[in-house]
C-alpha positions as CSV (number, residue, x, y, z in Angstrom):
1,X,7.6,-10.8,9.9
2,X,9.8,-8.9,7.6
3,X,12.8,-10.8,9.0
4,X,11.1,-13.9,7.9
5,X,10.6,-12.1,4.4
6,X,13.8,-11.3,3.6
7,X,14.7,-14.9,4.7
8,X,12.2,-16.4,2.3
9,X,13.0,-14.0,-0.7
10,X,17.1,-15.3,-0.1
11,X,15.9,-18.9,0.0
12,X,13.7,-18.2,-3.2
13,X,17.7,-16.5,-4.9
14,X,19.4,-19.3,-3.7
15,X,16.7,-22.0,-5.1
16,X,16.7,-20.1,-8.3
17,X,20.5,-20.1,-8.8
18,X,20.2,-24.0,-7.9
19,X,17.6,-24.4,-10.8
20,X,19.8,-21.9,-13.2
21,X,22.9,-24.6,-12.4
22,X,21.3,-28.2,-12.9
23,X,20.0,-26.7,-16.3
24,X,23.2,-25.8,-17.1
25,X,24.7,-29.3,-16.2
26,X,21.8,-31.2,-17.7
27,X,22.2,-29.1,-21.0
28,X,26.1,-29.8,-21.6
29,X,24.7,-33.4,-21.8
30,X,21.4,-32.7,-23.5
31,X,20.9,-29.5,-25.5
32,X,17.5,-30.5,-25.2
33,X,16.8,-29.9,-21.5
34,X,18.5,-26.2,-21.9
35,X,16.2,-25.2,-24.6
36,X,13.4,-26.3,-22.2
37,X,14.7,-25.1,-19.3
38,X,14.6,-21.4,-21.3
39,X,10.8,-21.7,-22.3
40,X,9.1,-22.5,-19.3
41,X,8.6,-19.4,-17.6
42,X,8.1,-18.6,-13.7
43,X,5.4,-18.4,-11.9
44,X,5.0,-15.4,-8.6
45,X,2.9,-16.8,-5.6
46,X,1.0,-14.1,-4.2
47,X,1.8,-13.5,-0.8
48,X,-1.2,-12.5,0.6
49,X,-3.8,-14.1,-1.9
50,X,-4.0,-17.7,-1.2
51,X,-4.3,-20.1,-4.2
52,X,-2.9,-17.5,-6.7
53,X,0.1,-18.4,-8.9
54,X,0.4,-15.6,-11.7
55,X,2.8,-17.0,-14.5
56,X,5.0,-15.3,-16.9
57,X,6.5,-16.1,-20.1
58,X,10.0,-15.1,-18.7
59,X,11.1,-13.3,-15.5
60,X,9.5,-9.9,-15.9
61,X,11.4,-6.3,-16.3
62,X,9.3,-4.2,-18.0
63,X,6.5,-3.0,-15.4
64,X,3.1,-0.6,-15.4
65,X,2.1,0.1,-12.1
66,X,-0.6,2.4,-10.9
67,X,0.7,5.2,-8.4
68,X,-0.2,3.7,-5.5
69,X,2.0,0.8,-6.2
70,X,5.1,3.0,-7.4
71,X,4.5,4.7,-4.3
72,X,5.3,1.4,-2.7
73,X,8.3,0.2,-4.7
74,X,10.1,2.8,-6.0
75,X,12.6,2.7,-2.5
76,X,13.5,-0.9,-3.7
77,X,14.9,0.7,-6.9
78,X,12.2,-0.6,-9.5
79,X,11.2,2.0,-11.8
80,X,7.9,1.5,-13.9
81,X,7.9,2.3,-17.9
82,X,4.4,4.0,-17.3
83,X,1.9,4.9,-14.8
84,X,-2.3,5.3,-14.4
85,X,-4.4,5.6,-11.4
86,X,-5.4,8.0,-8.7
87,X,-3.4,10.4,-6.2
88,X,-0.5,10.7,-8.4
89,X,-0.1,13.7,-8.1
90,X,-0.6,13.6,-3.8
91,X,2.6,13.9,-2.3
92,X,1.5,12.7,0.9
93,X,0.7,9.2,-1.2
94,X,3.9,9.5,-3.4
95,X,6.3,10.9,-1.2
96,X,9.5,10.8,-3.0
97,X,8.2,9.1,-5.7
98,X,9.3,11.5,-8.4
99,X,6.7,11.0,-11.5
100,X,8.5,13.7,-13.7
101,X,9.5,11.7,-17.7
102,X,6.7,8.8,-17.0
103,X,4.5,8.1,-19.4
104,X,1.0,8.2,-17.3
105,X,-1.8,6.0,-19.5
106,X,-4.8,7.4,-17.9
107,X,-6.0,9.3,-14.7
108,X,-8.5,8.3,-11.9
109,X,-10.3,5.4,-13.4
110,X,-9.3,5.3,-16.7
111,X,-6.5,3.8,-18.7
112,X,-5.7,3.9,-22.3
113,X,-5.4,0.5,-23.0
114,X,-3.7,1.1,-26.9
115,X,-1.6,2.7,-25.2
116,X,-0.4,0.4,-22.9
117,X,-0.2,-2.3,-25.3
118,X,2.3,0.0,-27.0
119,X,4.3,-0.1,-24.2
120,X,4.2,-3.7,-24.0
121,X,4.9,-4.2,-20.3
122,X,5.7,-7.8,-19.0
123,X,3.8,-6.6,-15.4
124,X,0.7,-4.7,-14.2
125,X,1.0,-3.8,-10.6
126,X,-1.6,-2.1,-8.7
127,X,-4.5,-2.4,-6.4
128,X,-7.1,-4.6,-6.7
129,X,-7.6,-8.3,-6.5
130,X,-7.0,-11.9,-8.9
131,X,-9.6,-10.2,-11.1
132,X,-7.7,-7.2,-12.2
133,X,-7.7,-3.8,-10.9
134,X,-9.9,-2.2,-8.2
135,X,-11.5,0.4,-10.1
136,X,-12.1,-1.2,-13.9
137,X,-15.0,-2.8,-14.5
138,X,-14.7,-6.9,-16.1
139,X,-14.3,-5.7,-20.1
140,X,-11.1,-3.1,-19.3
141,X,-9.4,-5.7,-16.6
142,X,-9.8,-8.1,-19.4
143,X,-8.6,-6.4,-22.2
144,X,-5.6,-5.1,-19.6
145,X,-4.6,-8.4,-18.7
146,X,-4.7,-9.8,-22.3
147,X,-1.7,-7.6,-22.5
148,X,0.4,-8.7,-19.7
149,X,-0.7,-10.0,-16.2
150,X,-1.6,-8.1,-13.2
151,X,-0.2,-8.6,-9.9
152,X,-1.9,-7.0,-7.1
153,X,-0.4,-4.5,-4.3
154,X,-1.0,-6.9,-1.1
155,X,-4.5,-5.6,1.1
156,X,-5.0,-8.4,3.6
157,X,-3.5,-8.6,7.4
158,X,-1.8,-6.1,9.7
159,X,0.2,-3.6,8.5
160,X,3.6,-5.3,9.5
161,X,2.0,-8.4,6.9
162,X,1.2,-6.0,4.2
163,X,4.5,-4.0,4.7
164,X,6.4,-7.4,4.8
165,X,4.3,-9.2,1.9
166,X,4.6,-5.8,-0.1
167,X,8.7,-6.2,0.2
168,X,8.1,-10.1,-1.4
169,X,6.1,-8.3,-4.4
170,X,9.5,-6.1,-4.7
171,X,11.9,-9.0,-4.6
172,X,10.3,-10.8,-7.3
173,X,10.4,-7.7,-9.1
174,X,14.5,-7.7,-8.8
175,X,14.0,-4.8,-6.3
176,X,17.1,-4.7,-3.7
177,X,15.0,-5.3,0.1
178,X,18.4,-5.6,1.7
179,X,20.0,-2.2,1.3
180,X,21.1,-0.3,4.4
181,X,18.3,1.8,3.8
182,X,15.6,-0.1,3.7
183,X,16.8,-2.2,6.9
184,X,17.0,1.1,8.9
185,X,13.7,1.7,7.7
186,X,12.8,-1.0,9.8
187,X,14.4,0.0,13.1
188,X,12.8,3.7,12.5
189,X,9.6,2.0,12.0
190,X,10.4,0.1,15.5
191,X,11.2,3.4,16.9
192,X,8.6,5.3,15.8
193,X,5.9,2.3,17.4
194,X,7.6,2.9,20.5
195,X,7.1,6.8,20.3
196,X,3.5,6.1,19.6
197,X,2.7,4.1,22.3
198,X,5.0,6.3,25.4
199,X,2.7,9.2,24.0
200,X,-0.8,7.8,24.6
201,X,0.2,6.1,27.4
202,X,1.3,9.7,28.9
203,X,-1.8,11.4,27.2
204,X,-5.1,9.5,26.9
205,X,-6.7,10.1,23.6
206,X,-9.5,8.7,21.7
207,X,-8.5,8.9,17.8
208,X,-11.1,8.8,14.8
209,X,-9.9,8.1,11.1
210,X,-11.8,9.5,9.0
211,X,-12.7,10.8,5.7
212,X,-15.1,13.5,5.4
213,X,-17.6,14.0,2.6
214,X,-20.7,16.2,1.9
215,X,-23.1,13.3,1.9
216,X,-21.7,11.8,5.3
217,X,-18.9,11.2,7.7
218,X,-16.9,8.2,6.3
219,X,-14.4,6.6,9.5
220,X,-11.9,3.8,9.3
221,X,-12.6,1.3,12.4
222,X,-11.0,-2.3,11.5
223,X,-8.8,-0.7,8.6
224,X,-5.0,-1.8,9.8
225,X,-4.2,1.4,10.3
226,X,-6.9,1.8,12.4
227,X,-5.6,-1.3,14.5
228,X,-1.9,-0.7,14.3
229,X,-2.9,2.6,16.5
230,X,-5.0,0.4,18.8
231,X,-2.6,-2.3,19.3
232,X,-0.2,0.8,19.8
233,X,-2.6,1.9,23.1
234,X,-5.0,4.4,21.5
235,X,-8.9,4.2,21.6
236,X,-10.3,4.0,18.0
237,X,-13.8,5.4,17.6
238,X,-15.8,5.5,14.9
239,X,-18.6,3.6,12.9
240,X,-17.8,-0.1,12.1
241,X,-17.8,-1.1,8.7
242,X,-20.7,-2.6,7.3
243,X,-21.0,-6.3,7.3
244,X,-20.3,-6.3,3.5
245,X,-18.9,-4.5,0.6
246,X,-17.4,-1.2,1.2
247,X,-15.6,-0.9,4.4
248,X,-15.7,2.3,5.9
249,X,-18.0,2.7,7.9
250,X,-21.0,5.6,7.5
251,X,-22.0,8.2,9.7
252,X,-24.9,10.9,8.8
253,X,-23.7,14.3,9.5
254,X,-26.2,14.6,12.6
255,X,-24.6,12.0,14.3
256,X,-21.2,12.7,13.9
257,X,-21.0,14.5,17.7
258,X,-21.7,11.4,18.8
259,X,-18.2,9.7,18.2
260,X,-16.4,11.3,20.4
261,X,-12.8,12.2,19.3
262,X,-10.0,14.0,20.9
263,X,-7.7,13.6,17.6
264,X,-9.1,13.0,13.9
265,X,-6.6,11.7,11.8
266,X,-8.0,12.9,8.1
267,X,-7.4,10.8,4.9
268,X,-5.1,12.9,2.7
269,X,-5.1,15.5,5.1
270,X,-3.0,18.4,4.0
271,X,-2.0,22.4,4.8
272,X,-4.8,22.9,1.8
273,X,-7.3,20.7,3.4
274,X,-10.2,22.9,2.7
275,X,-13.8,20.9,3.8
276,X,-15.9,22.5,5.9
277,X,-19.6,22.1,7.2
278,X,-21.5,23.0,10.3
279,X,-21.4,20.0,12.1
280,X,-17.8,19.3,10.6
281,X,-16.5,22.4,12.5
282,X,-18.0,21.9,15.9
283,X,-16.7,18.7,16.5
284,X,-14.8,19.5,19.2
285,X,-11.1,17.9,17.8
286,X,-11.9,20.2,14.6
287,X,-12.1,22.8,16.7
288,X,-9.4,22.7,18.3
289,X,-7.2,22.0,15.6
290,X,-6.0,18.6,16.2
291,X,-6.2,16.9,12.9
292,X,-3.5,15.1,11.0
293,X,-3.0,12.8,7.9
294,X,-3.7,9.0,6.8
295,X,-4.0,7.5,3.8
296,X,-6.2,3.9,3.2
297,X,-4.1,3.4,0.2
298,X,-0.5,4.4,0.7
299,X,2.9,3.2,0.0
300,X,3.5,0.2,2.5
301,X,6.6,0.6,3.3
302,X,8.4,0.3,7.0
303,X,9.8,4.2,5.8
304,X,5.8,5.6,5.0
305,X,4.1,4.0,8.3
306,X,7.8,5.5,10.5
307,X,7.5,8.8,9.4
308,X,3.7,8.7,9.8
309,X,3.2,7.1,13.2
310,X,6.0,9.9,14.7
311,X,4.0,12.5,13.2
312,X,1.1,11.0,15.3
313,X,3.2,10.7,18.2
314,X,3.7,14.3,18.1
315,X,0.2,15.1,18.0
316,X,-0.4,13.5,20.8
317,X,1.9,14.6,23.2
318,X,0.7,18.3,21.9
319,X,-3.0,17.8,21.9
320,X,-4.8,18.4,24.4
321,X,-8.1,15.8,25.6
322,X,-11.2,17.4,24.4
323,X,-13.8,14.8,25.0
């Protein structure tokens, strides 16, 4: 799949230089046609939304993103004018993402949106849908997008789809997808699957992703991190989402025991991780210590999901079964 990408975004250079050169022709015969040729804009096709064509005014350089999408585009060189959003100050979301001399417009759920008009960005990247942002309500996604469009982060298919359509939203974006970097990426990323799946198929181990709260036990069956694992070898437990709306599925605290999990991977999970609760600690993977990071919302990048899935290689060749 990301082969294929990078094919498609050369095709989409060369098709643009092709354009760039009959306008050129057609406007030392008609200075007409070049003055057109310079208003009409460009329009992105969303890789992963179907049916939605955002257009711009000219090709865009100025960009606002919310963290989570900086943290999936900065290794592509593209460098937002100002930032909003949540986790941006997680490093295990960010990574190298350096934040330091960014203008941030708002925190969490909020955005100042005189601000950002004053910034006068030509692109809005971040999570969410055709509508605008995941966490505005209708009134601030459409007072945000009256000042430039929104493009969302890609949130559909595997992770390989997402990490590939994720890459297109970079191209577009002028970001470099070819460097030596990011194509060793993508052998790690190979390597790292491999790891992964010699581990569990040395050591048996059922894995739950989860994110613990006070009201309930929150786990991550059918997220595509969730089924990268499982296509990987591991058995994913957990509840399943509900049929509709939020996806993760919900587990009361008194029937958490009976999910039975040798390795919980925990969203966000960090040396300060500090939740606790009766039934949390008894589980018998808490117990014994084998717990490790995931993020829902991370940077999708072949680098991100390498380093991560050799971190949970490790864990499984040191864990022990406890179920």
């Amino acid at each position: 799949m990301v082969s294929s990408t990078l094919r498609r975004s050369s095709l989409v250079a060369i098709a643009a230089v092709s354009t760039l050169l009959l306008a050129s022709c057609a406007g030392a015969d008609d200075p007409s046609a070049e003055a057109e040729a310079q208003t009409e804009g460009i329009a992105f096709e969303h890789p992963s939304i179907d049916g939605l064509a955002i257009e711009f005014d000219a090709q865009p350089e100025n960009v606002v993103m919310d963290c989570y999408a900086y943290s999936s585009l900065h290794e592509y060189g593209i460098e937002p004018v100002a930032l909003f959003g949540y986790e941006c100050d997680n490093p295990f979301v960010m990574g190298d993402a350096d934040t330091a001399g960014i203008e941030m417009l708002g925190k969490d759920g909020e955005i100042d949106v005189e601000k950002l008009a004053e910034v006068q960005p030509d692109a809005i990247v971040g999570q969410g849908d055709a509508n605008g942002w995941a966490w505005f309500d209708e009134d601030v996604n459409a007072q945000m997008t009256r000042v430039a469009p929104f493009v969302p982060l890609p949130a559909d298919g595997s992770m390989d789809e997402r990490i590939a359509d994720t890459r297109e939203v970079a191209a577009f974006f002028g970001g470099d997808t070819e460097s030596e970097e990011i194509l060793q990426s993508d052998e790690d990323l190979g390597q790292a699957k491999e790891a992964v799946s010699a581990a569990l198929a040395e050591n048996e181990r059922k894995i739950m992703l989860a994110s613990p709260a006070k009201e309930m036990l929150y786990t991550g069956v059918g997220f595509a991190q969730a089924d990268l694992l499982e296509e990987l070898g591991a058995t994913i437990v957990g509840a399943d989402a509900p049929e509709e709306g939020n996806p993760w599925g919900q587990v009361a605290w008194e029937d958490a025991s009976t999910y039975e999990a040798d390795l919980i991977l925990v969203e966000g999970y960090s040396d300060d991780f500090a939740f606790t609760s009766d039934l949390w600690d008894t589980l018998p993977a808490v117990e014994a210590g084998q717990l490790a990071a995931w993020s829902s919302k991370g940077a999708m990048t072949a680098s991100t999901y390498a380093a991560w899935l050799e971190e949970v290689a490790d864990l499984v060749s040191s864990s022990k079964q406890v179920v």
